[in-house]
N, C-alpha and C positions, 0 to 999 in steps of 0.2 A: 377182508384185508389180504389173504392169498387168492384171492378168484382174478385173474391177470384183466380180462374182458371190465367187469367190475370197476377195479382201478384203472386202465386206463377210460371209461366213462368219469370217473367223479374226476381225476386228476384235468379234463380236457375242460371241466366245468369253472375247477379252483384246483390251479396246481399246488395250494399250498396243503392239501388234502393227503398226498405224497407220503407226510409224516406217519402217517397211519398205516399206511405198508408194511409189508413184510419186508423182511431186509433183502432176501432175494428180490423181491421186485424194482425196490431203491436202488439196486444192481444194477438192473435191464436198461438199458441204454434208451430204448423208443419207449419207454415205461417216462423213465426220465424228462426225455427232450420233450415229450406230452408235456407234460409239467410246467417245466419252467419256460414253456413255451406261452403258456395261462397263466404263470405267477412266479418271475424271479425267482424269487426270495425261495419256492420250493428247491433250490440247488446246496439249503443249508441241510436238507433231510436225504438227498442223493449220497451213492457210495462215494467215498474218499476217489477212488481212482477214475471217475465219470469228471469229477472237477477238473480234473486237467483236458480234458475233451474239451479242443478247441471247437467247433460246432455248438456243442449242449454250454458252455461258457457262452460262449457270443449270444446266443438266443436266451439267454438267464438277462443278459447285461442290456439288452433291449429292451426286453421285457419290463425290468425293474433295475435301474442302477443302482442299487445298494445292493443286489445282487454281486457286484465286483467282491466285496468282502469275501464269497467265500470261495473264490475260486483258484485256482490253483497259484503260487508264489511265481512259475516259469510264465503262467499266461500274465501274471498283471503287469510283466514287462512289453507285452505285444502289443505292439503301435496302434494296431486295428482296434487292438480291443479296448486298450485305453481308452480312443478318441470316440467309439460308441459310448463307453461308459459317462466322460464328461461331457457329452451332450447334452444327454439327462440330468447329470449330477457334478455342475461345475466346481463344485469347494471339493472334488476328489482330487483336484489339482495341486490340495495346500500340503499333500504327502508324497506328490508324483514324484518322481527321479528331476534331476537337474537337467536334463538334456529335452524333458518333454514341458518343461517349463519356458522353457525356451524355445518351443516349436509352436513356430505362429500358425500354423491350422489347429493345432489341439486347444493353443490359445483362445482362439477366435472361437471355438466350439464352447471351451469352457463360460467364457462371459458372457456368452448369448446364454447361457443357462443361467450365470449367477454370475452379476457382476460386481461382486467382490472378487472372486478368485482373481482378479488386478491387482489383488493385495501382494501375491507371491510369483511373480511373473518374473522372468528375466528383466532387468533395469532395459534396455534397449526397449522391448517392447513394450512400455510407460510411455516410450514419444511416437508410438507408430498410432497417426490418428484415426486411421481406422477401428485397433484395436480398444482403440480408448472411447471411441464413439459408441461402439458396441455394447460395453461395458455399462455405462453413464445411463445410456437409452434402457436397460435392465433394472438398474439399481444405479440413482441418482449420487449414494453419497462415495460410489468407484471414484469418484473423482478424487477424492483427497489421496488416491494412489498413483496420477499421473502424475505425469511431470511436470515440471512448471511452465513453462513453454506453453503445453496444452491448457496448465485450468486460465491464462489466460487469454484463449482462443474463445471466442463467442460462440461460435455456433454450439462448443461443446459444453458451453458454460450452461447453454441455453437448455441444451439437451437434458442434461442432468437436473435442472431446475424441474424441468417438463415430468420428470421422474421423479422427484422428489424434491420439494421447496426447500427442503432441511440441507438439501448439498449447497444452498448460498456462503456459508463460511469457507465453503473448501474453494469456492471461485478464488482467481489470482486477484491480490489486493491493490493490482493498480486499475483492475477491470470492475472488481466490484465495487470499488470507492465513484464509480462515472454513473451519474443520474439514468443518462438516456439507455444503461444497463439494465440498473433498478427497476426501472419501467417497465422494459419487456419482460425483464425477468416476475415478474409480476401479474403481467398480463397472461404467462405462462401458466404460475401457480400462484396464488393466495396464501398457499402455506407461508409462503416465503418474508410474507409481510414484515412478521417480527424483528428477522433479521437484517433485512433491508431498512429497518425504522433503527434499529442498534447501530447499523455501520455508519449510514449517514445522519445520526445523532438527531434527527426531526420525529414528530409526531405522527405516528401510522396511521392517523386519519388522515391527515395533508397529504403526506403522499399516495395513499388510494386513491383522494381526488383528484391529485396531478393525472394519470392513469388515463382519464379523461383529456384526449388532444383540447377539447375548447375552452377549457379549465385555464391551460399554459397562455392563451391566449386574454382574458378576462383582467381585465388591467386592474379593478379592484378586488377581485380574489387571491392575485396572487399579492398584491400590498398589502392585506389585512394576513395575507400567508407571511410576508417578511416579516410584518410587525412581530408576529408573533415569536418569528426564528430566522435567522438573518440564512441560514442552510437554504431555505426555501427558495431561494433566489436563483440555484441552481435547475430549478425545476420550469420554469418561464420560458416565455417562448424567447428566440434569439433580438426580436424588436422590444421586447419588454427589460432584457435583460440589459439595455442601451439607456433606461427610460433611467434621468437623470436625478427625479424628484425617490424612484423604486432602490434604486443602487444605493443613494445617499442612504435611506433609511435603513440596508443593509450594513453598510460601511460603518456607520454611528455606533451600534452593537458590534464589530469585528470587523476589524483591517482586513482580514482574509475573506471577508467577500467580492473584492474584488476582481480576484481568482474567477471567479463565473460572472464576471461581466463582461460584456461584450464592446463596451464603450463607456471610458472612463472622463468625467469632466472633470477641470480642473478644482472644483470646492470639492470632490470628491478625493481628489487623490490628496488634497489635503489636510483631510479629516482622515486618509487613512496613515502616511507621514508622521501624525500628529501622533497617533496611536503609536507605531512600529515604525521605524526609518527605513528597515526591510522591505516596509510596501513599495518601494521606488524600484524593487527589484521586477514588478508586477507591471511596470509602465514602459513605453516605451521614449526611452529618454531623446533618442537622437531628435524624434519628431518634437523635443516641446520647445518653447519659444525659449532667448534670455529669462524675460519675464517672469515664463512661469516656473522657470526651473530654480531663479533666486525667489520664487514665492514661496516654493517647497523648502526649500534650503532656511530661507529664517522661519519656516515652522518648525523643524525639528535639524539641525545644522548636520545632525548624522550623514543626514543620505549623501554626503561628500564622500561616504567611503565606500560606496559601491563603484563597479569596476565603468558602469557608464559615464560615469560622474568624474572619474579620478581627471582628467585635463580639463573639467569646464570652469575656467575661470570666472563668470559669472556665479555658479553655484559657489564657489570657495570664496568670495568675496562677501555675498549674502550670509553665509554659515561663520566666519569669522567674526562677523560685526555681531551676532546673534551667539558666539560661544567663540572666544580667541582662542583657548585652549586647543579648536580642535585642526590647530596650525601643524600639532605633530604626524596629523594624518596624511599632511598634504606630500608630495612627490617633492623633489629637490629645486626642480622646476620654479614650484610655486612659492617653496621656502628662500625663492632667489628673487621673488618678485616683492619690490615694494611697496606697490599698495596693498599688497596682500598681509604684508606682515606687518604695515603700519593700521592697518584696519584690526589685525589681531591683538597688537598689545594697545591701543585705544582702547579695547573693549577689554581686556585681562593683558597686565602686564605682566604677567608669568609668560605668556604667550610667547617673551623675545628669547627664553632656551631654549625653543623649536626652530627661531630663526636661522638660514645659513650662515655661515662663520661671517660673509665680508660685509654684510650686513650687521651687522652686533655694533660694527665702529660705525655705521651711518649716521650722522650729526642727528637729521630728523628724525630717525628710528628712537636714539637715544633720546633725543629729547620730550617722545612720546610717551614712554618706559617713564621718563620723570618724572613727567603731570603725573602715572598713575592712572589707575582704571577709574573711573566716575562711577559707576557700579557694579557690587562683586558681581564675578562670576556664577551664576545659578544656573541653573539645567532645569530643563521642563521637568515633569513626569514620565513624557514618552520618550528624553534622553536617556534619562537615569537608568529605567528601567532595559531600555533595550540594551543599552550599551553595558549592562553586567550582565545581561540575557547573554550577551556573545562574547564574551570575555575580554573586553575592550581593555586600554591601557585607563588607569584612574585618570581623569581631567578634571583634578581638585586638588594641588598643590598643598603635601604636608609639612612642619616640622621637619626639616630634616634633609627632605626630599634631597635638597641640591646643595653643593658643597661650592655652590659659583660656579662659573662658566667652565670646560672644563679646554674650551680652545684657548683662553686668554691665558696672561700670565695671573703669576700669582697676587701679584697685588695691583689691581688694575680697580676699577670703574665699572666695569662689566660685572666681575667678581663680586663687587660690595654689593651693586645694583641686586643680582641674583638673591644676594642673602638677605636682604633688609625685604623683600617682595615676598619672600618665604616667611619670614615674620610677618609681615602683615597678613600673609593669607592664612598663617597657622590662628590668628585671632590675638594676637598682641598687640596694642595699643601705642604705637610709636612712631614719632616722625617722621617723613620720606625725604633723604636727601642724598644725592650724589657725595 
């Protein structure tokens, strides 16, 4: 233990031998640097005043990065010796000072080492994509500490997947929710299965076999795949996703498959209408015929209130005859047009208090209003439903509702009209007359 030749043998073998020293020798400088030259961590058995020895420090922190713990408080501020130390040991970063948290080389050292120390980084350096790549390729789930910008970049979405399946949650959710993601992400890692079967709500056998390019192709795998889960329609090739008899059987379980069709026909688009009046927001209106668009229109009369639709007088003619009530939706325009508002209160004579004011005194209008609806007012399923889904105005006239016209005077034709139509539609059993 005092024989100096001795110790420096066993120390150049295993610096951390050192401890065994005499305390003079722990002193000696080249005793020392021997040492933690072979083993860090022997700098915890060195004399107090050798730890500030920049040289015998640097060569401890090379050596072994935990080494840094015991070195002197003046060197753990030294730039060099920092950025040696988190080479090795990047989570030294999560006590480093503010300024070297924010120095992109010590950065960039750090998350090659361990890329979690992303977790404590200056915010700036979360969007520089270098540093974030670096990170992600170390340790997959760094990602959940970048920016958002980044986790919905691919490459690095990719990257992190490559590293760890388990970073697919932390992907941006407009990237991981896209199939042809899923996919590669997939192809990357296996792990990642689970959660790619959770996000997009299908069964993680289907999508393993999508994985397979000839699979998307397979016109009866991917049918007996929608049958199964209308999701899976997303997974098909772009010619299958067109295939009219495929879509249908998607659409029929959920209006939102239409979303991943690529070509929509018309018995489709209104089986999806039928379900939701929102799916019209998924078409492209300008392109469809009169026809089809008053075919849409008395399936579900809604889709009049979407912003394609607000001037197509065909569609508001159709939706009228199929629900007069939904007269109040129309623009001014259309509440000025006569066949429009004669076609509504035909079909619901409540219809004529949406009508415009110089309309109300129109001979024929009123004499519409007179006859009376020939059948109440009803609403499909998929009115009812959507139209308190969006918090639509009620178009089912209560008790109450109306106090008579509120342009007319007070004792007028209009007036009585109003209130005797409100009776009838509250469910009271009494005559109609002017």
């Amino acid at each position: 233990r005092a024989d100096r030749e001795l110790v420096l043998l066993a120390v150049s073998r295993c610096g951390e031998l050192l401890r065994y020293a005499v305390e003079e020798l722990r002193a000696d400088r080249d005793v020392v640097l021997v040492a933690v030259s072979h083993g860090g961590l022997a700098l915890r058995s060195a004399h107090q005043d050798l730890r500030d020895d920049r040289e015998i420090a640097l060569a401890a922190v090379r050596s072994a990065s935990g080494a840094f713990a015991y070195i002197s408080e003046s060197l753990r501020k030294d730039r060099e010796m920092f950025l040696q130390a988190v080479s090795q040991q990047g989570d030294l970063l999560l006590d480093a000072p503010k300024d070297f948290r924010a120095d992109r080389e010590i950065v960039l050292a750090a998350v090659r080492s361990s890329g979690s120390a992303l977790s404590c980084v200056a915010s700036r350096l979360t969007k520089d994509a270098e540093v974030v790549l670096e990170a992600v390729s170390q340790n997959g789930r760094a990602l959940q500490f970048a920016s958002c910008s980044l986790r919905e970049d691919s490459e690095i979405a990719l990257a992190a997947i490559q590293s760890s399946g388990a970073a697919y949650p932390f992907v941006g959710k407009e990237l991981r929710s896209k199939c042809w993601f899923a996919l590669q992400a997939l192809q990357r890692s296996r792990e990642a299965l689970p959660y790619v079967a959770e996000e997009l709500q299908i069964d993680p056998d289907t999508v393993l076999t999508f994985t397979e390019p000839k699979k998307q192709d397979d016109r009866d795998f991917v049918f007996q795949a929608v049958r199964k889960s209308w999701r899976a329609l997303q997974f098909a090739s772009p010619s299958l996703r067109a295939d009219d008899v495929i879509v249908l059987e998607a659409v029929q379980q959920c209006w939102e498959a239409v979303k991943f069709a690529t070509e929509v026909g018309l018995p489709t688009m209104v089986e999806a209408v039928r379900q939701d009046w929102r799916a019209i927001h998924c078409f492209f209106c300008d392109e469809l015929s009169d026809c089809e668009v008053s075919a849409l229109a008395a399936t579900n009369p809604h889709i009049v209130r979407s912003a394609a639709l607000k001037h197509s007088r065909p569609a508001w003619l159709a939706a009228v005859r199929r629900n007069g009530l939904m007269l109040q939706y129309a623009s001014l325009q259309l509440r000025l047009d006569k066949e429009v508002v004669m076609e509504a209160v035909r079909q619901n004579a409540i219809a004529f208090h949406y009508a415009a004011p110089p309309l109300r005194k129109d001979p024929d209008i009123l004499q519409c209003v007179a006859a009376g609806p020939k059948t109440p007012s009803v609403q499909s399923a998929g009115e009812e439903s959507t139209s308190k889904g969006m918090g639509a105005m009620p178009v089912r006239a209560k008790e109450g509702d109306f106090e008579g016209c509120p342009h007319c005077p007070k004792e007028s034709p209009c007036r009585d009209m109003v209130a005797s139509l409100v009776t009838r539609e509250a469910g009271v059993v009494s005559p109609f007359a002017v």
